[in-house]
N, C-alpha and C positions, 0 to 999 in steps of 0.2 A: 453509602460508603463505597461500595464496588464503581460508583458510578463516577466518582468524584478520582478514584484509583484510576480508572482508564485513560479521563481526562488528562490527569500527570502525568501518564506515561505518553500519551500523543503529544503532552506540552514536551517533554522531554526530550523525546524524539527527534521534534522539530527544532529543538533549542540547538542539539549535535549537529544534526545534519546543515543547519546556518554557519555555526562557529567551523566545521570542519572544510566545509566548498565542498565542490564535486570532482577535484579531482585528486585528493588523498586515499590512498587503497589503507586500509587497515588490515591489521589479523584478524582473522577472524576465528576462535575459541572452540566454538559449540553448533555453527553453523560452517554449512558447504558455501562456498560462492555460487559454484554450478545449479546447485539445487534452489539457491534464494532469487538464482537470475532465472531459473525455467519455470519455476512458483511464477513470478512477478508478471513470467512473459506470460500463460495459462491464465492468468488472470485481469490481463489487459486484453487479449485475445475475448473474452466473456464478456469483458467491458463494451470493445469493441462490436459484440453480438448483441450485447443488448441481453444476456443471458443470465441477467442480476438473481434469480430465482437461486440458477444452480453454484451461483457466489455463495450466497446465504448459507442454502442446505450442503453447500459440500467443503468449504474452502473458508468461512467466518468462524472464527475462535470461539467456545461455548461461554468465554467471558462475557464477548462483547455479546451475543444472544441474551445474556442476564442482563445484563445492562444497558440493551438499546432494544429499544420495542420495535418490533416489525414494520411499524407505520413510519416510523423516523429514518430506519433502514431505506424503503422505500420511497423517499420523500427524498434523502437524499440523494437515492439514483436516478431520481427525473432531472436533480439538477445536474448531474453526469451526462445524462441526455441531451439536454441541452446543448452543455457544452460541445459534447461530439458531433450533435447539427451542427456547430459552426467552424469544428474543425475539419471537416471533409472525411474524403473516405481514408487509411490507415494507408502507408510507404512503407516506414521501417522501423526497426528498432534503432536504437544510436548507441553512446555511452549512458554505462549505468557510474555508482556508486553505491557500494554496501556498506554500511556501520553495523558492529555489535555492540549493544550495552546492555548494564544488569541494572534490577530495580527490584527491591525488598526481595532478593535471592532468587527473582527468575531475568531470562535473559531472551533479551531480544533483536531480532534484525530487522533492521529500516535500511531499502534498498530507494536510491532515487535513479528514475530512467528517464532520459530523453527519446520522445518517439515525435517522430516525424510522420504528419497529416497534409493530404490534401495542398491544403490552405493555411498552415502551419504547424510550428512544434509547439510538444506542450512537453509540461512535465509530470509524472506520476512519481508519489512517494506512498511507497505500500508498506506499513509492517507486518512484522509475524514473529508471531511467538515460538516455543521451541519445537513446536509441530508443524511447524511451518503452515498454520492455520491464522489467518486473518485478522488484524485487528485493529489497523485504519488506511483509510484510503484518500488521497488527495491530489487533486490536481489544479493544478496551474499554467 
């Protein structure tokens, strides 16, 4: 059931952040901008180190921990890995965009950034719950 709950809210997420683009600013309620854009950056920085460990133990939501097994965690950050071999080494950050939305009475933000690589850009959409603790990650 929790697990099936996460899945909706990442479908959710991703549903906003299509219908919205990247360059409408919303209000944002119950979250900081400043704080969901230096979470985002702390957390592409780790990305960018390869430092998936201390993602886990310090920075992922205790949801997603009940709902995604260690190995699946990890299995998906070799394919992070991957991709970052082919993105080269790390330039800048770019524009972001932040969205708030609520779901069954909690609330959350999905921030998209553009970062700029090497050898190109990509894009990361990170969310977080209201602790600003982790609870998906994607890139494209």
């Amino acid at each position: 059931m929790k697990n099936m709950k996460v899945k909706c809210i990442l479908l959710i997420g991703l549903v906003l952040l299509v219908l919205l683009g990247c360059e409408k600013k919303l209000e944002l309620n119950k979250f900081k901008e400043d704080e969901v854009k230096s979470k985002a950056q702390d957390i592409i920085e780790l990305i960018n180190n390869r430092d998936y460990k201390k993602i886990y133990d310090d920075n992922v939501s205790d949801l997603v921990k009940t709902t995604v097994k260690d190995e699946e965690y990890y299995k998906s950050m070799e394919e992070i890995s991957k991709i970052l071999d082919k993105l080269g080494k790390f330039i800048e950050y770019e524009k972001y965009d932040i969205i708030e939305q609520e779901e069954n009475g909690n609330t959350y933000a999905t921030i998209q950034y553009v970062v700029k690589y090497e050898n190109e850009k990509t894009v990361y959409t990170l969310g977080f719950d209201e602790e600003y603790k982790l609870i998906n990650i994607f890139i494209k």
